[in-house]
C-alpha positions, 0 to 999 in steps of 0.5 A: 344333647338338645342341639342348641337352637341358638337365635342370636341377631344376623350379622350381615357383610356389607360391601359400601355405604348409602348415596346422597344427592343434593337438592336443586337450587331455589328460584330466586325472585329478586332483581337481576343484581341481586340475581346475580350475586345471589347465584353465585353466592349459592353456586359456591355453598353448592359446591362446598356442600357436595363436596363435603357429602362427598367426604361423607360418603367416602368416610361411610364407605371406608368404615363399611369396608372396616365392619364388612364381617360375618360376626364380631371378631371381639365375640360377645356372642357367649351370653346372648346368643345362648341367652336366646336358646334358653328363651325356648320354653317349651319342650317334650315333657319329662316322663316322671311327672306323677299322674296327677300333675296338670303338666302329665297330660300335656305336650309341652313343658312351660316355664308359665302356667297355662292350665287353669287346673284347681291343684296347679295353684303354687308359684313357683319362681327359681332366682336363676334359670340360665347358668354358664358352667365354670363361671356361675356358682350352680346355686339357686334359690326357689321361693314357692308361693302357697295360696291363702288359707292353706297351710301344708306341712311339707313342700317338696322340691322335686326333680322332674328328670330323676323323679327325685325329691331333690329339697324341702322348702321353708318359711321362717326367715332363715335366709343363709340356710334357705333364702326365705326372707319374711316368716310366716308370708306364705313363701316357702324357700330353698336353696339348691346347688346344680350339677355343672360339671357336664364337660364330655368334650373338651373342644365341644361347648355342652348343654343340659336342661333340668326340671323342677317343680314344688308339690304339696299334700293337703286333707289327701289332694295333692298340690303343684306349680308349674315345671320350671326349666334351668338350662346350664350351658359351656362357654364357646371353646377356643376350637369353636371360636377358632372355627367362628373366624375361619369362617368369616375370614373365608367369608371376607376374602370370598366377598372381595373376589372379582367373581362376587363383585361383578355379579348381580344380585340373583347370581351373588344369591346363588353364589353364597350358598354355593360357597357356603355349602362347600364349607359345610362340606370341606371346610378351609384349606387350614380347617379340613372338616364342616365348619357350616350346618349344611342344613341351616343354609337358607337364601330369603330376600337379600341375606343367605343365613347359615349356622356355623359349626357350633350352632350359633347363626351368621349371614351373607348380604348380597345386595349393599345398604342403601337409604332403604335398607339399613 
């Protein structure tokens, strides 16, 4: 199973708001009089000034204090973050791919065209090429483009990981049977139910990448699109979401400790992944197992970065926001 490679923003703990200071007062150039009432009319404004900075700043902190959380308890990272895995596109090329096809001599798989190829000349588009299990319908409509003057008699839609014909495409505007819209355009058309049934682990969320491409054959040449790539994956379980908290409570009661707070930076740095590596190794007194990739704990600047369990990224930042780093 491709281990998710899951690219979802960093999510930093933070301990207290940003400082402001006030600006000095203006030199006044009037007559001693009007000097004088001037200041104190400033003097009064100062006041009311700083101290409604201050209540300013009492407030960021307490809202800093109500947000310092690894990752959002309200997780919304389903989609997103696997959102991010799917935009990889490139990977180790599929062994049925015929001799002939540009793709049987490259490296990598791409969901764009990068060989100029002269037989690497159809278009091939899939309406869907990210499908959640259990909530999409697995269905997805490919539209092939030809180029102009040629005119084949049979398009196939083949499976790349079985080396199976796996649909024949249309043009003639059957859009219920096919998907084609327009006849005749040159757009060729199929509709194409996915496997989505790919559960084996009911506590595990699961992935599976398929490969498709579109071939042709016109006065004995034979025609290809490029290979285009459709990443289904589960939704998070309730176990990994569980797993997801029981880190970040940890995290947060850690945080607060007198051993963080009166650290300094390095030491705090050296603290987190410290205490990150004991939960990739023994996890909470209540979850007994690795809640952390061991292998993803990553100190650079002010953030210790780490993936939890499931493969979805989180982070520690030692050092509070300030006006210079928001």
């Amino acid at each position: 199973m491709t281990k998710k490679l899951l690219l979802l923003s960093m999510l930093a703990l933070m301990l207290a708001g940003c400082g402001s200071e006030s600006s000095p007062a203006d030199e006044l150039t009037e007559t001693t009089e009007e000097t004088e009432t001037i200041s104190e009319t400033e003097t009064i404004e100062d006041t009311e000034t700083i101290r409604e900075t201050e209540s300013i700043e009492e407030t960021k902190s307490e809202t800093s204090a109500e947000t310092t959380s690894v990752s959002e308890k309200e997780t919304t990272v389903q989609s997103s973050v696997r959102a991010a895995a799917a935009s990889e596109v490139t990977e180790t090329a599929p062994t049925t791919v015929p001799d002939d096809h540009p793709a049987a001599s490259e490296d990598t798989v791409s969901t764009e065209s990068t060989t100029a190829q002269k037989n690497l000349v159809i278009s091939l588009k899939a309406s869907a090429t990210e499908i959640q299990a259990g909530v999409d319908s697995g269905e997805i409509i490919f539209s092939a483009e030809i180029p102009p003057g040629h005119s084949p008699k049979r398009l196939e839609l083949i499976n790349v990981d079985t080396g199976n014909t796996a649909a024949e495409l249309y043009d003639d505007a059957d859009y219920d049977r096919y998907g084609d819209t327009v006849k005749g355009d040159g757009v060729y058309c199929c509709r194409y139910t996915l496997d989505t049934n790919i559960d084996t682990d009911p506590d595990v969320s699961e992935e599976r990448n398929y490969h498709f491409y579109v071939t042709y054959t016109e006065n004995n040449t034979g025609y290809y699109s490029d290979i285009v790539k459709i990443w289904v994956c589960e939704p998070f379980t309730d176990k990994e979401l569980a797993d997801i908290e029981a880190v970040d409570d940890a995290i947060s009661k850690w945080m607060s400790s007198d051993e963080y707070k009166n650290a300094s930076i390095d030491e705090r740095t050296e603290l987190a992944a410290a205490f990150l590596n004991g939960l990739a190794d023994n996890g909470t007194e209540e979850r007994p197992y690795s809640l952390v990739d061991k292998e993803s704990i990553f100190a650079e600047g002010y953030m210790v970065s780490f993936n939890y369990a499931c493969g979805i990224s989180g982070g520690i930042m030692v050092k509070e926001f300030d006006e210079y780093m928001n």
